[in-house]
C-alpha positions as CSV (number, residue, x, y, z in Angstrom):
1,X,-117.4,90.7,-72.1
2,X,-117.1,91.6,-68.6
3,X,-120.9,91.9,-67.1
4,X,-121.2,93.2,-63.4
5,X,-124.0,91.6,-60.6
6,X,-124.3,94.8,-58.9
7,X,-126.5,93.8,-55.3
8,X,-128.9,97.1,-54.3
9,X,-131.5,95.0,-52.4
10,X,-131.3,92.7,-49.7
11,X,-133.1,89.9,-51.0
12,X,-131.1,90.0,-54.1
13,X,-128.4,88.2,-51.6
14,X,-130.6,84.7,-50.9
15,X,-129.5,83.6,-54.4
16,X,-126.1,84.2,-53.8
17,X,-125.7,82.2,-50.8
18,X,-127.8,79.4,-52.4
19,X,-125.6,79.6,-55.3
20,X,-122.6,78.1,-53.3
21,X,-124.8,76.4,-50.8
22,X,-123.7,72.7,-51.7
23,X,-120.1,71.1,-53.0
24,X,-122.0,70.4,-56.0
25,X,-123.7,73.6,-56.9
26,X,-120.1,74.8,-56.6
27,X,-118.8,72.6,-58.6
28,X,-121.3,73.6,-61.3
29,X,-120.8,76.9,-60.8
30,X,-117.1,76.7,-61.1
31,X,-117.9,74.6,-64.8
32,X,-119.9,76.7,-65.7
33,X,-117.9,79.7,-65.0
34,X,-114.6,78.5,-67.1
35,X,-116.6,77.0,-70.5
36,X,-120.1,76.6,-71.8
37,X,-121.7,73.1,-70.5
38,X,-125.1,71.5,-71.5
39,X,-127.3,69.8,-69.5
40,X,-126.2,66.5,-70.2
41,X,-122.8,67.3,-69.4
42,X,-123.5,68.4,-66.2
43,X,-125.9,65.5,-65.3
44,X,-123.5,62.8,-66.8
45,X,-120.8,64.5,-64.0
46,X,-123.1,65.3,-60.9
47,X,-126.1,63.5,-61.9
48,X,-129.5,65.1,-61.1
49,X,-128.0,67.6,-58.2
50,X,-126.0,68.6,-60.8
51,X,-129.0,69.0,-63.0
52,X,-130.8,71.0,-60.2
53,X,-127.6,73.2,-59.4
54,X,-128.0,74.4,-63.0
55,X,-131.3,75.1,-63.5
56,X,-131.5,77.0,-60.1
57,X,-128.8,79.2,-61.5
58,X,-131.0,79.7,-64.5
59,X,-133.9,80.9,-62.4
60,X,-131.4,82.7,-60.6
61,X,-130.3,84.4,-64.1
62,X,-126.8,83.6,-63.0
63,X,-126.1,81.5,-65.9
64,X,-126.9,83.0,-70.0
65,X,-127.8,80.3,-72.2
66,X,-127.0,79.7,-76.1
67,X,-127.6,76.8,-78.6
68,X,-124.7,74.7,-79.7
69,X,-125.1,71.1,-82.0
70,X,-124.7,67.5,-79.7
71,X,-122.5,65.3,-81.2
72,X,-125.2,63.8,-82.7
73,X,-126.5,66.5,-84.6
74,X,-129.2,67.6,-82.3
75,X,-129.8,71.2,-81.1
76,X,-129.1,71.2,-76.9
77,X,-129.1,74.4,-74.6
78,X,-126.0,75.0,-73.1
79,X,-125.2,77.2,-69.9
80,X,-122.4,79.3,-68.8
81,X,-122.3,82.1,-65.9
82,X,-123.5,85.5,-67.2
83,X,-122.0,87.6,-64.2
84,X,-118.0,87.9,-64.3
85,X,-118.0,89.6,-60.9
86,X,-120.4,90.5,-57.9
87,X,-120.6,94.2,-56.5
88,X,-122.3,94.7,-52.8
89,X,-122.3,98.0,-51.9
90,X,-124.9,98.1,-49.3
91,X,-125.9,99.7,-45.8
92,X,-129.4,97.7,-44.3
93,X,-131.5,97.8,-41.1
94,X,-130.3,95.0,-38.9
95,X,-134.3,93.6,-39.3
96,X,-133.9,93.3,-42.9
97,X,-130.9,91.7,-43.2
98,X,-131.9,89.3,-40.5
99,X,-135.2,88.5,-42.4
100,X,-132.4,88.0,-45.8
101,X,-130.1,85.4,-43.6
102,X,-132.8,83.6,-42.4
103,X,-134.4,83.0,-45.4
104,X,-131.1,81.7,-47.2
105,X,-130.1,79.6,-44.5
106,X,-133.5,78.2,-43.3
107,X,-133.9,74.0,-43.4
108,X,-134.6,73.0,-46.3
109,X,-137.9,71.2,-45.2
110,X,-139.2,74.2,-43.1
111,X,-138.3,76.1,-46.4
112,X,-140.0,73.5,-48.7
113,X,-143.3,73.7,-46.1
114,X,-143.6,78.1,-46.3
115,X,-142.6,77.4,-50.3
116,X,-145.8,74.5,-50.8
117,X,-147.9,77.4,-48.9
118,X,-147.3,80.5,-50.7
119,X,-147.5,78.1,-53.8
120,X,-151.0,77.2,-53.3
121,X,-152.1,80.5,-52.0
122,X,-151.1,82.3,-55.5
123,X,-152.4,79.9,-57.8
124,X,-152.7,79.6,-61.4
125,X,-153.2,83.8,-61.3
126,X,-150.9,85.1,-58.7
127,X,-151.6,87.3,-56.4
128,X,-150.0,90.3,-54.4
129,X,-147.4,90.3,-52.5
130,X,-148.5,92.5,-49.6
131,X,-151.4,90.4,-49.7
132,X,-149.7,86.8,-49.4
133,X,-147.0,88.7,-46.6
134,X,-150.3,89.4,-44.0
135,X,-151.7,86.3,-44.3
136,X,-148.1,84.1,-43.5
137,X,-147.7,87.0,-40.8
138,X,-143.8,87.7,-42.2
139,X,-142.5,91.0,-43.5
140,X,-142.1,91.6,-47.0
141,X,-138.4,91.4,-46.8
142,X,-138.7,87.5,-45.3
143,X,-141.6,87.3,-48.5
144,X,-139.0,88.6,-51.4
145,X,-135.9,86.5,-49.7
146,X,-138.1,83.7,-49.7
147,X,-139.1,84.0,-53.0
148,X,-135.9,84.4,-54.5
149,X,-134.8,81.1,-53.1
150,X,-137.9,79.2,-54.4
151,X,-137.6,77.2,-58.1
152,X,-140.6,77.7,-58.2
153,X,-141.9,81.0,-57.4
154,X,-140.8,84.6,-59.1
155,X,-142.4,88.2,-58.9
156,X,-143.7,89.8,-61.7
157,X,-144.2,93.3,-60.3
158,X,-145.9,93.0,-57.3
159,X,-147.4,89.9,-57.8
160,X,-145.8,86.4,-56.9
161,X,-146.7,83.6,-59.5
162,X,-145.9,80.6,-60.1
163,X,-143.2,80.0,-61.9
164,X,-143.5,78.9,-65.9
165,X,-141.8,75.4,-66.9
C-alpha cells in the first residue's frame, strides 16, 4: 500500500531532518524501509544507536509496527517505515521557518538542557502550551519544533506532556 507523509506545518519538518540526522539512523531507516525488522535485529547490527534510531522513528510515527514469532517462539514487535513517500507543499514566514531550522539543527546538549526544562515544567499533568512558550520566552513555533524533536515530550491538543513508556 502506498501511504503518503503529506507536510502542512512547519514543525512537522524537525522529525524529518532528525530522521536522517546520523549514518546510523539512516541506516535504520533504509532497513526499515526495504523489510520488517525487530528490535533485536536492529540492536544486534547498530547496537543501542540503532536501538534509539528506531524507537525515535516510532515516536516520530514514521515506522508501523506488527507482531511476528522470534525464532524461539516468542512474540517480538517488529518495525517497518509506514510512509512510502514525503509531500511538502508549503509557503512559511521566514520567522517560522527559522524557529523550525533551529530547532532541528540545535546541539544536542543545548537541546537536551531546553528538553530537561520543559520536562520538569509539565509534570506528571501537562500543561499548556502557550503557557510553557511565555515562560521559556520562545514562540510557539520554536515550542512545537522543539517538541517534535524530543523522545520524550508529545502534544496532546494543546497541552505538552510527558511522554508514556
Amino acid at each position: 500500500m502506498t501511504r503518503i507523509k503529506v507536510i502542512t506545518e512547519p514543525a512537522e519538518l524537525v522529525p524529518m531532518f532528525r530522521a536522517v540526522d546520523t549514518k546510523v539512523k539512516r541506516e535504520v531507516l533504509k532497513l526499515v524501509t526495504l523489510e520488517w525488522h525487530t528490535l533485536q535485529d536492529i540492536e544486534r547490527q547498530f547496537g543501542s544507536a540503532g536501538r534509539d534510531a528506531l524507537l525515535f522513528f516510532e515516536k516520530m510515527k514514521l515506522v508501523e509496527t506488527r507482531w511476528q514469532t522470534s525464532t524461539e517462539g516468542k512474540p517480538e514487535k517488529a518495525y517497518h517505515t509506514y510512509y512510502t513517500s514525503f509531500h511538502i507543499n508549503a509557503s512559511w514566514p521566514v520567522y517560522e521557518i527559522s524557529d523550525v531550522l533551529a530547532a532541528a539543527v540545535m546541539e544536542e546538549k543545548e537541546f537536551q538542557k531546553i528538553e530537561k526544562q520543559i520536562h520538569e515544567m509539565v509534570g506528571a499533568q501537562g500543561k499548556f502550551a502557550g503557557d510553557v512558550a511565555e515562560v521559556l520566552g520562545v514562540t510557539f513555533t520554536m515550542l512545537k519544533s522543539l517538541v517534535k524533536r524530543s523522545t520524550k515530550l508529545d502534544y496532546r491538543g494543546h497541552r505538552i506532556e510527558r511522554l508514556k513508556e
